[in-house]
FIDREN-388773 format. One record per residue: x, y, z of N, C-alpha, C in turn. Coordinates in steps of 0.2 Angstrom, whole numbers, plus 5000, padded with zeros to 4 digits. Example, Ala and Ser with C-alpha at 12.3 -4.5 7.8 and 13.67 -1.06 7.14 Angstrom:
residues 2
506649725039506249785039506649845039;506449895035506849955036506450005039;
end
This chain:
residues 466
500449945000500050005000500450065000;501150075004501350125005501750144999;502050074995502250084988501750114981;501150114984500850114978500650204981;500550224986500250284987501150314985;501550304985502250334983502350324975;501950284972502050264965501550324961;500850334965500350394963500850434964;501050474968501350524968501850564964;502350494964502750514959502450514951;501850484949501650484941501450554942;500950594948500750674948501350714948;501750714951502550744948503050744943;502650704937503150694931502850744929;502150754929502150824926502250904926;502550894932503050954934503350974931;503651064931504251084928504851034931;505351014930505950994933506151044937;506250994944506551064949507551044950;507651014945508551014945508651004938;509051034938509651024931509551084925;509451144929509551204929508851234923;508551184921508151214916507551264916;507351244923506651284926506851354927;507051404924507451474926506851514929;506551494935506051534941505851494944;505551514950505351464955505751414961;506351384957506951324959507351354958;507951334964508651324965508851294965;509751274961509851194963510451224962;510751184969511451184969511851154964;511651094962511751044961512350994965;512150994969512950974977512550894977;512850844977512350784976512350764985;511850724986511550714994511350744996;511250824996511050894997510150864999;509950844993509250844994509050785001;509550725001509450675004509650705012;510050765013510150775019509750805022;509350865019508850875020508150845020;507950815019507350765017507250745025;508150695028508150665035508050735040;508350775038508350815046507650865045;507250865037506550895039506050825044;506250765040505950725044505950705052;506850735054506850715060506550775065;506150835063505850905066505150915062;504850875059504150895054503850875061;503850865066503250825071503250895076;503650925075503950975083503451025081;503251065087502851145083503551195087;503351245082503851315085503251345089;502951345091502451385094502651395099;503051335103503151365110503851355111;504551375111505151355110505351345117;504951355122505151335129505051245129;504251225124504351155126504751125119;504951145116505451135111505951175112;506551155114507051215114507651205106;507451115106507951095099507751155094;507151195096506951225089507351315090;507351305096507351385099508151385097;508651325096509451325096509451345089;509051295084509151305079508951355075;508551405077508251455073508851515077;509151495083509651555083510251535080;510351485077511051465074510951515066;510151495066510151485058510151595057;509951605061509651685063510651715062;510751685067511651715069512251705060;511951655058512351645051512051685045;511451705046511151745040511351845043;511351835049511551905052512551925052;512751865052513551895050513751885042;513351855038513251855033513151905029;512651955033512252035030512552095037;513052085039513452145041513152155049;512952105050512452115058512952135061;512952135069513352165074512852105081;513252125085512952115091512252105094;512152155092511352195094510852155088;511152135083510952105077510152065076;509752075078508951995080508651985073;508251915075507951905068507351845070;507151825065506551795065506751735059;506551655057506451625055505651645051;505251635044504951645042504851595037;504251585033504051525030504351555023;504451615022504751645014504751715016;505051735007504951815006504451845008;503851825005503351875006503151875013;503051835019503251825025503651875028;504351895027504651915030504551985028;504252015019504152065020503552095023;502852045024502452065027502752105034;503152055039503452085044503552125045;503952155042504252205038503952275040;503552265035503152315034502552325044;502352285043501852265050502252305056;502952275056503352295064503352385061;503652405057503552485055502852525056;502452485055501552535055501652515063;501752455068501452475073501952485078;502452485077503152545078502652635077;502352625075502252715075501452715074;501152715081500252735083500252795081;500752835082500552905080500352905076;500552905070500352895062499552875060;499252915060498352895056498252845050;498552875043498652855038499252825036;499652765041500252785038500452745032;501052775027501452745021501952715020;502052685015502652635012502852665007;503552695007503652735000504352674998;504052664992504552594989504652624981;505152594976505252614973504652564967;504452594960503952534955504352454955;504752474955505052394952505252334960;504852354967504952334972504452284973;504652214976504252184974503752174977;502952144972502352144973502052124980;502552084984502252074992502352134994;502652194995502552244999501952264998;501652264990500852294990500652244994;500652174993500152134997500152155006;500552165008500852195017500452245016;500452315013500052365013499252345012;499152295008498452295008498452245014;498552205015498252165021498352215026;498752245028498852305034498852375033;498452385026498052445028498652505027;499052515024499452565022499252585015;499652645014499652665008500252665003;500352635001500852634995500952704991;501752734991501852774987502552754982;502252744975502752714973502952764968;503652754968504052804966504352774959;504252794954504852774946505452764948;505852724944506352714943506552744938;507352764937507652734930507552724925;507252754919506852724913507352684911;507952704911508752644906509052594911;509252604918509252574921508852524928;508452554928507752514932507952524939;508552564942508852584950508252634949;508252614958507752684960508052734960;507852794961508152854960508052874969;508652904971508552914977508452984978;508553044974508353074974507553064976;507053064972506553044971506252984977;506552974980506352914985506252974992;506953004992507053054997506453114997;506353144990505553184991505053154994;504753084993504353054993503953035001;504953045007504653015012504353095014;503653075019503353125022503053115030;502653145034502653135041502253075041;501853045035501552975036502152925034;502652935032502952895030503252825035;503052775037503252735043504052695038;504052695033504752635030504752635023;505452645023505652655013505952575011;505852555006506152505004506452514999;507052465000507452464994507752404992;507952364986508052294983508752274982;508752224984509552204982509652124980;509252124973509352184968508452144968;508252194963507452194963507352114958;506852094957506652034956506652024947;506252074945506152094938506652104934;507052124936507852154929508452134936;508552104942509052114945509552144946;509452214948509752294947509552294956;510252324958510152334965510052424965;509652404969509652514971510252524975;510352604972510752624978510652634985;510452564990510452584995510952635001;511352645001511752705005511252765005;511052774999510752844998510052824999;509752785000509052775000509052775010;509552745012509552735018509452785022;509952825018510552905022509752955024;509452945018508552985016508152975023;508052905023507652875027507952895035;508452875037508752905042508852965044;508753025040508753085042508053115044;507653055042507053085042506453045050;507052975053506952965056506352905055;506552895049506252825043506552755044;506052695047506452645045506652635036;507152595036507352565029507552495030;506952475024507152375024507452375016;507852325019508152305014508052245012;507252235003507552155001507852124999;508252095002508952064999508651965000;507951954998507851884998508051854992;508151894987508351824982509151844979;509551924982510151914982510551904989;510251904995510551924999511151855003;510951784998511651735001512151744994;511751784989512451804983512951864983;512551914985512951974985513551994987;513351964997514051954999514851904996;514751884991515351854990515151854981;514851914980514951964973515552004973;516052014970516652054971516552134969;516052144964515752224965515052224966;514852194972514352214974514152264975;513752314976513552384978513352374985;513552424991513552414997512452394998;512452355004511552345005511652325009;512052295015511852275021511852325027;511852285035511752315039512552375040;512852345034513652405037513552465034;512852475030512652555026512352605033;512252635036512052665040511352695038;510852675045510152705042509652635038;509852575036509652495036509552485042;508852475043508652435049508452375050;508252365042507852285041507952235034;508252175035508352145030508052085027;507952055023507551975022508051965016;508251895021508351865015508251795014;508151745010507651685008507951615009;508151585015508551535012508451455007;507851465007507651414999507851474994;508051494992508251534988509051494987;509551544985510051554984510551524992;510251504997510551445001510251384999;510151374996509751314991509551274997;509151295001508751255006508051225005;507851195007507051165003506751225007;506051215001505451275001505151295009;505051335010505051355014505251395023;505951425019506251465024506551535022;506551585025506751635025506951675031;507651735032507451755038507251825037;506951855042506851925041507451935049;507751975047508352025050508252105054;508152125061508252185063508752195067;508852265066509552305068509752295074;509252285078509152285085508552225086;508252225094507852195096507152255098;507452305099506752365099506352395093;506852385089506652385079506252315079;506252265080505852175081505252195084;505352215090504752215095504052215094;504052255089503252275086502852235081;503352195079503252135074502852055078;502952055084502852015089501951995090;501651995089500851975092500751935098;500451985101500251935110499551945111;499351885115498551925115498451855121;498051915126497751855133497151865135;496851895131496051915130495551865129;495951795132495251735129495451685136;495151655138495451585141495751535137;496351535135496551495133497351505135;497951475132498551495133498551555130;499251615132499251675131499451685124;499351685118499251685110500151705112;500751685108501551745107501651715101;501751745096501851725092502551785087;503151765084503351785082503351815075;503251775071502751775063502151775065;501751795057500951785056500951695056;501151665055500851585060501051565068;500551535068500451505075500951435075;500451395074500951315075501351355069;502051315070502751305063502951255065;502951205059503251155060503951165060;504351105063505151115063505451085058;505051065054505351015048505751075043;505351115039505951165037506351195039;506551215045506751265050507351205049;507351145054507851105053508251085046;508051055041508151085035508551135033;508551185034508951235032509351225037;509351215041510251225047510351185045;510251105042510651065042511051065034;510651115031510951125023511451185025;511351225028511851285031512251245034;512351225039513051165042513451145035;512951105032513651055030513651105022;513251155020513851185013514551215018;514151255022514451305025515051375020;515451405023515651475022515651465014;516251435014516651415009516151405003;515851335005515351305000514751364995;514651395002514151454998514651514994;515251544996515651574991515651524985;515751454984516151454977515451434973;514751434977514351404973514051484971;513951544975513751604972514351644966;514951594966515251624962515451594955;515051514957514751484950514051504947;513551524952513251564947513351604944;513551674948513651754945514151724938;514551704940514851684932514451654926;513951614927513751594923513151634920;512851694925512651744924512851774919;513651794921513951834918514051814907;514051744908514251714900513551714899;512951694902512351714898512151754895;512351814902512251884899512651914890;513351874890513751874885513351844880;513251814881513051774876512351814872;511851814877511251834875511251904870;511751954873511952004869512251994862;512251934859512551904855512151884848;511351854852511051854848510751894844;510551894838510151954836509251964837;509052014840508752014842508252024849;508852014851508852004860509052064864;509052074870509552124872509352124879;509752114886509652114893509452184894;508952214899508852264903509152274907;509352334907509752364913510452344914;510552334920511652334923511352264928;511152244926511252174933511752174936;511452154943512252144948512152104951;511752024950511651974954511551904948;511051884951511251824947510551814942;510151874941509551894936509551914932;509251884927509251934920508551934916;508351994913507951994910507952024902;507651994899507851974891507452004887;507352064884506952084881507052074870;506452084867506752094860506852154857;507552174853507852214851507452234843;506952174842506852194835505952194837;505652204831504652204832504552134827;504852124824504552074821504551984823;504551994831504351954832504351954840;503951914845503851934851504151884857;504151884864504751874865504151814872;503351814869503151784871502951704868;503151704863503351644858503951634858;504551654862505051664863505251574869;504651624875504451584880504251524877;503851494872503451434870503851394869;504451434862504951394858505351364863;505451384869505851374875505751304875;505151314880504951254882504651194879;504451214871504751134867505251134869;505851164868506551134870506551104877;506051104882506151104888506751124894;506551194890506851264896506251304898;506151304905505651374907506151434910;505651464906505751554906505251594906;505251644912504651684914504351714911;504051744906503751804902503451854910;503551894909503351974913503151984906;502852044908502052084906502552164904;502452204901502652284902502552304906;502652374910502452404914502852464913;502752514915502852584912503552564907;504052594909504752584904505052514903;504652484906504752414905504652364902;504752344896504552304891504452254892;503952214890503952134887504552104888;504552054894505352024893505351954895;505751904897505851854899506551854904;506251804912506451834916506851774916;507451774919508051714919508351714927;508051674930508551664938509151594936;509651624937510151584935510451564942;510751494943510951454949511551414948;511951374953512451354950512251294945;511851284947511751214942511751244932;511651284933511751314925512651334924;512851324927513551344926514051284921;514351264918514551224912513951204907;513451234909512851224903512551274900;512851334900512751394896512651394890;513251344885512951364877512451314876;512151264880511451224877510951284877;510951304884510651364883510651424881;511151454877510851484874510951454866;511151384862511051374858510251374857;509751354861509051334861508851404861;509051454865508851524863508851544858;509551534855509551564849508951534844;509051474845508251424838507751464841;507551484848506851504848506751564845;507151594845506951684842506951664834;507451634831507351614826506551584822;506551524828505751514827505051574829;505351594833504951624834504751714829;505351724823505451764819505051734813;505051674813504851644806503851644806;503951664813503251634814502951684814;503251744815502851844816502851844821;502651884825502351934831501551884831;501451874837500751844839500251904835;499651864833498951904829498451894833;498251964837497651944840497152014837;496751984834496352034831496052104834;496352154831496152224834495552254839;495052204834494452224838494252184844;494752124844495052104852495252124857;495952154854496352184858495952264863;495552284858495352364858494852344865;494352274862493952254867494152224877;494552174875494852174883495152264884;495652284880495852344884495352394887;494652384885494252434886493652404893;493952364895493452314900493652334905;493152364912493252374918493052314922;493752314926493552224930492952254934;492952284938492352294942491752304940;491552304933490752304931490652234928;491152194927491052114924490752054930;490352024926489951954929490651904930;490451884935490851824935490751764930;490151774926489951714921490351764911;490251824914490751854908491351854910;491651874915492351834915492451774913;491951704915492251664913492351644906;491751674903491751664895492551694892;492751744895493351794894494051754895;493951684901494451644902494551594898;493851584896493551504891494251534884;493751604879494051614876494951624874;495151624882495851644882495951574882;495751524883496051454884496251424890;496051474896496051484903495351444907;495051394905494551404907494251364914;495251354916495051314924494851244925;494751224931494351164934494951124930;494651064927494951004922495351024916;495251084915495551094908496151094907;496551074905497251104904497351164899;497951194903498151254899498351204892;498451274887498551264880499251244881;499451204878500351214879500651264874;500451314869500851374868500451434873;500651484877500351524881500351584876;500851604871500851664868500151704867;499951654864499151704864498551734871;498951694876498551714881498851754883;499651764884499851824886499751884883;499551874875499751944872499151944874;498351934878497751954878497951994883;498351954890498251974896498852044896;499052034892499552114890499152154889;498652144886498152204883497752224887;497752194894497352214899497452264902;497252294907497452344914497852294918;498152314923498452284926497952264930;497252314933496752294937496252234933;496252234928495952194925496352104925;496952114921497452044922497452034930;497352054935497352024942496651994944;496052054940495351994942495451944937;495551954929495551884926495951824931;496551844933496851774937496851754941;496351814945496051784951495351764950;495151744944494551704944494751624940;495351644937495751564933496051554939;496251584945496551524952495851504952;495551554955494751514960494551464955;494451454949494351414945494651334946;495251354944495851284948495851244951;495651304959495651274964494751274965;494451224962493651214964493551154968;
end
């Protein structure tokens, strides 16, 4: 019995992207360090039973989460005074983030988040569950850094906390945080810094741009250890200068008969299984292991980048300074979402991103050590796709299509006109499978509002999941 429920699951998993051997470029890390996954497996199995909720009757969890808290903090320039918190991911650790700053400051009515456009989408999410207000400030039309000028007018007496990226998610360009911090500091502003999906690479990049706690005026940092510490899914830490910057981040409540609620993240119960997992993948790469695998990626970055600028019709955004790159097309006669399809007959995934202000149509490439000696397949299969995807034109969505979804208010449509609008895209949930070429549902959802592509796909998840 126990082999045949093990035999279902593995047949549900072949239909996955591949999460090793460099091909899935978002979502997965992979060291490629063999035993790595087997090591962790045992030591989430030996902590999956434990709860973190109460580390007095668990103290294996309370050791392990300051081991894991103290390596991620000498890591990103901590000190002393350095505290943190264990978190199930990024979005987690920015929620916090955001949370310990609004109730860090009762005084504040209305208070805000001034970040820059290209900051990632979990801050909006934090603001909307917690009731701030987002001011978001433009970047850089050529290079996508925030402008700190511009960030510095922005903070105001509502402002509770400035963010800045290192490097942003989209184009991986770090901002100038010194100057973003310097801003927020004089004004008596916290400054977080997300360093979740560079922050195990940057420090052992040799021209990084300064982003940790050694910048003056950085009070808060997250960075993802399923990321780029190649730990299994779900762990992250979030990082404070002190423990009176943490404070407000904390939730207590004894207003019931029950036990007294403490909690340091928005979960109650946490299992120890990924907590443990990560220490035990942080133990055994250790210092060493994490330098030469960050500096197998970045290289490999680096000959992608080379290379990609090679092909005709391609061209990276921005200055990256991590191990991200975003791909855009150099030419119009062909689009860069057919791009993405050509790929993935070859069985490579690559992200398509949508426009947004000076940001064009591109494909988003997270590169990891495991892509390092495997650079010319990929970009030999690049080059066939644009190729194929040149021969093929620019995706054709009939004008009085295009004209029609762009002119749709999500807020006056049925849920039974949406669905027709999903059906039509090929989107249409439950049992159905996606099309396997997506170009045309992208270039519809391109032609949408941004408010509009969030209710179409939030009505294809709810669909999904019925």
């Amino acid at each position: 019995m126990t082999d045949d429920v093990l035999a279902e699951l593995r047949a549900l998993r072949a239909g996955d992207l591949p999460t090793h051997g460099g091909r899935t470029l978002a979502y997965v890390y992979d060291s490629a360090l063999p035993g790595l996954d087997e090591l962790a497996a045992s030591a989430h199995a030996l902590a999956s039973s434990v709860n973190g909720l109460d580390p007095t009757a668990f103290p294996s969890l309370l050791r392990l989460e300051n081991d894991v808290v103290g390596t991620a903090a000498r890591l990103l320039g901590g000190g002393a005074a350095t505290v943190g918190t264990v978190t199930s991911g990024g979005t987690e650790s920015c929620l916090l983030a955001v949370v310990a700053a609004r109730d860090s400051r009762p005084d504040v009515d209305r208070p805000s988040v001034v970040l820059p456009e290209t900051a990632h989408a979990a801050f909006h999410k934090a603001a909307h569950y917690f009731g701030l207000r987002v001011v978001a400030v433009p970047v850089d039309p050529g290079t996508f850094r925030a402008d700190p000028v511009a960030m510095a007018a922005a903070i105001d007496e509502s402002t509770v906390l400035v963010v800045a990226s290192a490097p942003s998610y989209a184009h991986g360009v770090v901002d100038p945080v010194p100057e973003i911090a310097a801003a927020a500091l004089a004004r008596g502003v916290r400054c977080h810094v997300d360093a979740c999906i560079g922050g195990w690479v940057l420090p052992h990049a040799p021209d990084a741009p300064p982003f940790d706690f050694s910048v003056p005026g950085v009070t808060s940092i997250s960075v993802d250890l399923h990321k780029y510490a190649y730990c299994p899914k779900g762990t992250s830490v979030l990082l404070h200068a002190s423990a009176d910057l943490r404070r407000a981040q904390y939730f207590a409540s004894a207003a019931w008969p029950g036990y007294t609620m403490l909690n340091p993240t928005t979960q109650s119960t946490r299992s120890g299984g990924p907590l443990a997992a990560a220490w035990a993948v942080l133990r055994h790469i250790g210092d060493d292991g994490y330098r030469a695998l960050a500096r197998q990626a970045l290289e490999s970055t680096r000959v992608l980048r080379e290379g990609v600028e090679k092909i005709d019709g391609l061209r990276v955004l921005g200055e990256p300074s991590s191990t991200l790159l975003a791909v855009t097309a150099s030419r119009d006669d062909f689009d860069v979402f057919t791009v993405a399809d050509e790929m993935k007959a070859r069985n490579w995934y690559v992200q398509p991103q949508f426009a947004y202000r000076s940001s064009p149509a591109n494909l988003h490439l997270t590169v990891t050590a495991a892509n390092a000696g495997h650079e010319s397949e990929l970009l030999a299969d690049l080059r066939a796709s644009v190729e194929a995807a040149t021969e093929a034109g620019p995706v054709r969505v009939a004008p009085e299509v295009v004209a029609f979804v762009g002119g749709l208010e999500p807020d006056s449509l049925t849920p039974e006109e949406f669905g027709g609008l999903l059906a039509a895209a090929g989107m249409g949930g439950g049992d159905r499978a996606l099309p396997e070429r997506m170009a045309t549902v992208n270039t519809l959802l391109a032609a949408a509002s941004p408010p509009l592509r969030e209710r179409l796909l939030v009505e294809f998840l709810g669909a999904l999941y019925s």
